[in-house]
Each structure stands twice: as C-alpha cells, then as structure tokens.
C-alpha positions as CSV (number, residue, x, y, z in Angstrom):
1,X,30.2,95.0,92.0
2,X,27.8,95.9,89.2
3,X,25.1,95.0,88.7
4,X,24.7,95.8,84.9
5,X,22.9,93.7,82.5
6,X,24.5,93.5,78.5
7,X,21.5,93.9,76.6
8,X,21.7,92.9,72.6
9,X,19.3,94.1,69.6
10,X,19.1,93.4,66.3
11,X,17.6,96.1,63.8
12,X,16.4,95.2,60.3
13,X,16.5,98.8,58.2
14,X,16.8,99.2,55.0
15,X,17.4,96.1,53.9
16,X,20.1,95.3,56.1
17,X,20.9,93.8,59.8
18,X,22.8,95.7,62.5
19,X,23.6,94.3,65.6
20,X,23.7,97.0,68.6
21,X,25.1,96.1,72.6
22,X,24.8,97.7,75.6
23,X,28.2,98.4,77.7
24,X,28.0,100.2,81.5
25,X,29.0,103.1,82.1
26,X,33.4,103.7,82.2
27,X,34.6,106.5,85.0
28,X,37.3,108.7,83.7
29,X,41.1,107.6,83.7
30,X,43.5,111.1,84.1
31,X,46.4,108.6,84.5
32,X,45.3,107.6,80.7
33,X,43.7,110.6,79.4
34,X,40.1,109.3,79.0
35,X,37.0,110.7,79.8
36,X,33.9,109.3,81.5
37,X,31.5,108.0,79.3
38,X,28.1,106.8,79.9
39,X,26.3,103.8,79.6
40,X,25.7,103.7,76.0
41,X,24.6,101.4,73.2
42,X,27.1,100.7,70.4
43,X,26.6,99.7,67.0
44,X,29.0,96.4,66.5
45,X,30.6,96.6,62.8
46,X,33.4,94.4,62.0
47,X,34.8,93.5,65.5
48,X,34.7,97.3,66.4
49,X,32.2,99.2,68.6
50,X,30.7,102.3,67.8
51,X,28.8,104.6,70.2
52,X,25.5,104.9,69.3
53,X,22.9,106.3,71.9
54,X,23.1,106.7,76.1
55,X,21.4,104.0,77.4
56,X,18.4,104.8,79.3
57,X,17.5,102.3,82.5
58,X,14.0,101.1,81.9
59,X,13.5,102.0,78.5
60,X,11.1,100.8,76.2
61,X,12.4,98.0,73.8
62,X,10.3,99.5,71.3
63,X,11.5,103.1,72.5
64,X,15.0,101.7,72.3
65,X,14.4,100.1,68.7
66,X,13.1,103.5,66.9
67,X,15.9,105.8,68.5
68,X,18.6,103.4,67.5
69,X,16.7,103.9,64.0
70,X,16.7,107.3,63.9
71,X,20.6,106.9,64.8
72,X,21.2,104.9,61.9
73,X,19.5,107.2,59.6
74,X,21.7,110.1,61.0
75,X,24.9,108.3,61.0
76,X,24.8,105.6,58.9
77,X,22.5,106.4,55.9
78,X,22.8,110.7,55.4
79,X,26.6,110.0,55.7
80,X,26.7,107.4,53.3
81,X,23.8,109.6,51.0
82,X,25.8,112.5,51.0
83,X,28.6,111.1,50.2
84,X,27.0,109.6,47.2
85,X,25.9,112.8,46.0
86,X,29.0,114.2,46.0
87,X,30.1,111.6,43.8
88,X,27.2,112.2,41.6
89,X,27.9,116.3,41.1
C-alpha cells in the first residue's frame, strides 16, 4: 500500500488563482498502451488535470511555489502572449 500523501497549493499570479495537486507516481500499462509517469503536480482547470512539474519528495513549499510559477509563465502566460501577438500582426 502507498503511502503517498495528495498535497494541494494555491498560486496567486498575475492576478489570477490556480489551483495545483499532487498525484503518485502510475507504472506503465502495455496491456493499455501507457507509459509510466512520475509523481507529478498537475494544474487543475475546469475538472481536467494538467501535468505540471515532477514532484520532488521533501521539497520546499516555497521551492515548490516559485517552480510551479515559472511553469505557469512557460505554459500558461508565453502561450497565451504569443498567441496574442499573432493576433496583433
């Protein structure tokens, strides 16, 4: 049995709220076709998870909080900036 702890934060950036979780690592299922994946945190959006970052066992909460920022800015805001300025030109 595991022994793996859901974690939840909340990060205020730019104005807006985003709600990350923690899920354990899955093994791999050939029977299905999937592929390991880690333990990772995912960004929660609309009843859908996204993965966000590997989760680190005894990380820094702070640590945590400014890589899942830098995430956001990656992922979230350049995306949605570059798409803007396509629109623009």
């Amino acid at each position: 049995m595991s022994s793996f702890k859901v974690e939840q934060r909340r990060i205020e950036h730019r104005g807006r709220q985003f709600h990350f979780v923690s899920y354990d690592a899955t093994p791999a299922n050939e029977r299905r076709g999937e592929i390991a994946v880690p333990a990772m945190w995912y960004l929660m959006n609309e009843g859908k998870r996204h993965q966000a970052i590997p989760l680190r066992k005894e990380q820094d909460p702070e640590e945590v909080d400014r890589e899942l920022i830098r995430w956001l800015g990656r992922e979230i805001f350049d995306v949605a900036d570059a798409s803007n300025r396509t629109r623009l030109h």
